[in-house]
C-alpha positions in Angstrom: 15.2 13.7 16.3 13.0 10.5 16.3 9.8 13.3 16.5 11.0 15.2 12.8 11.8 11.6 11.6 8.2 10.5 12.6 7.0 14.1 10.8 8.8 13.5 7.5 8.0 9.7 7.3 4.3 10.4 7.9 4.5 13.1 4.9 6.0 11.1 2.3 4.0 7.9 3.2 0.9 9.8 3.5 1.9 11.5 0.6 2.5 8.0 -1.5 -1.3 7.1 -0.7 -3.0 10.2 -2.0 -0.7 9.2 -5.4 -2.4 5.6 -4.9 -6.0 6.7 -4.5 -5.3 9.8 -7.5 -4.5 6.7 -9.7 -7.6 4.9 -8.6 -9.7 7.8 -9.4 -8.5 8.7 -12.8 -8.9 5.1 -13.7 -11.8 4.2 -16.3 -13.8 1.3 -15.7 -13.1 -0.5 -18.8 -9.2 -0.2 -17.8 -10.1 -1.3 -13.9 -11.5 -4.7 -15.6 -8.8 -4.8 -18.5 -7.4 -8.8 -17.9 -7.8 -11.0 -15.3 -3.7 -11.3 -14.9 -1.1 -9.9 -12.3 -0.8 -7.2 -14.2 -4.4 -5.8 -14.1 -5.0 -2.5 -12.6 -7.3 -3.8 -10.1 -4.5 -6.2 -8.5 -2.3 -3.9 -8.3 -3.8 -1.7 -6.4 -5.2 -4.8 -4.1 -1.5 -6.1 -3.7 -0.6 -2.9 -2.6 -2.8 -2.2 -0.1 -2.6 -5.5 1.0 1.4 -5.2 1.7 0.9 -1.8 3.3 -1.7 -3.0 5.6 0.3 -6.6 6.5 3.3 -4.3 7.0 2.1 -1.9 9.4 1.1 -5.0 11.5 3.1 -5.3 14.9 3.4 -9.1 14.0 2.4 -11.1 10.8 1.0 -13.5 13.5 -1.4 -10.8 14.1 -2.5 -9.7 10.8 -6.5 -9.8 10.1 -7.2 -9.0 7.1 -9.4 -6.3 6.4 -13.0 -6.6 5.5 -12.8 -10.0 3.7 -10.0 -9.1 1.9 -8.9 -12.8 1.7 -4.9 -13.8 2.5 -4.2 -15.0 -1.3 -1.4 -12.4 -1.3 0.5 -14.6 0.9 -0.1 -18.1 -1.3 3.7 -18.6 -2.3 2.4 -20.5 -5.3 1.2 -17.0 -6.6 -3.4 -17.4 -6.3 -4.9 -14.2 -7.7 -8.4 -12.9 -5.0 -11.4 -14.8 -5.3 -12.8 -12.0 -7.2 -11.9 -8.5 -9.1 -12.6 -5.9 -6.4 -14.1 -2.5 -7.4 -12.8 0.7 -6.5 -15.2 1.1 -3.8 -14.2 -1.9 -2.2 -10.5 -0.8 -2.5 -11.5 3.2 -1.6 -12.1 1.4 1.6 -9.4 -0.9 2.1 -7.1 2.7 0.9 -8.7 5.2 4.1 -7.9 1.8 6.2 -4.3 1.8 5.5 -4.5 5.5 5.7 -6.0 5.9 9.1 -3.7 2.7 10.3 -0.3 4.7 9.0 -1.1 7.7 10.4 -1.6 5.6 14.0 1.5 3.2 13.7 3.7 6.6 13.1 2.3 8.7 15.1 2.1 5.8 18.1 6.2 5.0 17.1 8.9 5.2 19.9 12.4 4.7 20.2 12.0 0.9 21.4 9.6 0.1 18.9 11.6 1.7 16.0 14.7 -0.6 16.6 12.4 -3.5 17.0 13.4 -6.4 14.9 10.4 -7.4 12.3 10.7 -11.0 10.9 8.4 -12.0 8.3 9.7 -15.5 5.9 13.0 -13.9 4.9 12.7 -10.5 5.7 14.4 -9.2 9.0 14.9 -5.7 9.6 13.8 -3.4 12.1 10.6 -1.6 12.0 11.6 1.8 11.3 13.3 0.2 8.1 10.4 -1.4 7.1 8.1 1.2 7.7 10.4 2.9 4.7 11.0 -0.2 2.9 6.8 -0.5 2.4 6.5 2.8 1.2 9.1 2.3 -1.2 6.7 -0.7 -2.1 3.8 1.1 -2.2 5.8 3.7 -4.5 7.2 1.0 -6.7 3.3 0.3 -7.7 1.5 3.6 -8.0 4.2 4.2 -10.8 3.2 1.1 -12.5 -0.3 2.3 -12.0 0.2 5.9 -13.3 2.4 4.0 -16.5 -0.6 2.0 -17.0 -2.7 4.9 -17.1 -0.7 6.9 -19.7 -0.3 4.0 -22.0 -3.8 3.5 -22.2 -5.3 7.2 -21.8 -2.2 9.2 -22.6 -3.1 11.0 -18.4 -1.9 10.0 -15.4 -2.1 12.1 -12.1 0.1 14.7 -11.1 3.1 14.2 -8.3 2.1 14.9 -4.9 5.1 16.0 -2.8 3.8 15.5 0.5 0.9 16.0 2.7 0.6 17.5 6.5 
């Protein structure tokens, strides 16, 4: 059971970052750099990628964050980055979290599946979160793909899941 679990999870989760990095790519420049608000495409993706790579760390004590991506998204007094960061940057930071879901999931047993993740308030075990992150991640590429056909009537297509 856990090994089809492990199969489908990887699929949909997989399949929710190629729907991240098509929204990325369809992205014009001049919408990447709209505002300099919690609502510009940029941070979105950032926060995103951000929570998927925190998540699928064993332990928050143990999180390093990836290439100088900075810890603002855990500033409880809400701090946007340092800086806007370009696509490339983010491209990066996106195979990063792609390579590091396909290992968590693939790496997942039975003890560490019912292991108890604490982080502030959230408790639940890891298998939940590993479902409650790409819910997360979900949550945000549809704000991204909304964005896009507000403001170039396109948005990319659905991708039901990946191998």
């Amino acid at each position: 059971m856990l090994s089809d679990l492990k199969k489908s999870i990887s699929s949909q989760f997989l399949a929710s970052i190629k729907m991240l990095e098509n929204a990325i790519d369809m992205c014009p420049e001049n919408i990447w750099h709209n505002r300099n608000v919690f609502s510009d495409f940029w941070y979105i993706v950032y926060h995103s990628l951000f929570w998927v790579d925190f998540y699928l760390t064993e332990s928050p004590d143990d999180y390093i964050p990836f290439n100088g991506i900075g810890l603002s998204e855990l500033d409880y007094d809400g701090i946007l980055p340092d800086k806007v960061f370009e696509k490339q940057e983010l491209k990066s930071f996106l195979e990063h979290c792609r390579a590091k879901c396909k290992d968590k999931i693939k790496n997942l047993d039975e003890e560490k599946a019912s292991q108890i993740y604490k982080f502030g308030n959230l408790e639940m075990t890891y298998l939940e979160l590993l479902l409650y992150n790409l819910r997360h991640l979900q949550h945000h590429t549809g704000q991204l793909n909304l964005i896009l056909r507000q403001q170039i009537d396109s948005a990319p297509k659905w991708v039901r899941k990946t191998e």
